[in-house]
C-alpha distance (Angstrom), angle and dihedral (degrees) to the residues before:
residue distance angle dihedral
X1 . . .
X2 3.94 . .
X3 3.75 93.3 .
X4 3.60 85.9 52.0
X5 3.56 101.9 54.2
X6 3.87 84.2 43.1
X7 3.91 97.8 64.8
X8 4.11 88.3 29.3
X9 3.95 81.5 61.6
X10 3.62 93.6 50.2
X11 3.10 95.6 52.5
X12 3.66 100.7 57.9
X13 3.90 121.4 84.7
X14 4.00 120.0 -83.4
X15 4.42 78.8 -119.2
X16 3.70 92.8 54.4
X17 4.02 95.8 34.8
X18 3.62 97.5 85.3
X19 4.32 94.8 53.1
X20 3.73 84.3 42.1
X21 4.00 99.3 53.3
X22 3.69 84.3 57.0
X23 3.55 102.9 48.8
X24 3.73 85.6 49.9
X25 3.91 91.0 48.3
X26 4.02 91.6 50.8
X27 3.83 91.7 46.9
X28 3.87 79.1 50.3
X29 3.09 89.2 59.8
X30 3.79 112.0 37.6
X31 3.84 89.1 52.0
């Protein structure tokens, strides 16, 4: 699941990096 996000978060533009860190951080955190 963590490697996942990892490469998911590479994969996403340096603009849209940012938003998508912390959506990843508050699925983190909700699961």
């Amino acid at each position: 699941m963590r490697l996942q996000q990892k490469n998911y978060l590479a994969s996403v533009p340096t603009t849209n990096r940012k938003e998508t860190l912390f959506h990843i951080t508050k699925t983190a955190i909700k699961d």
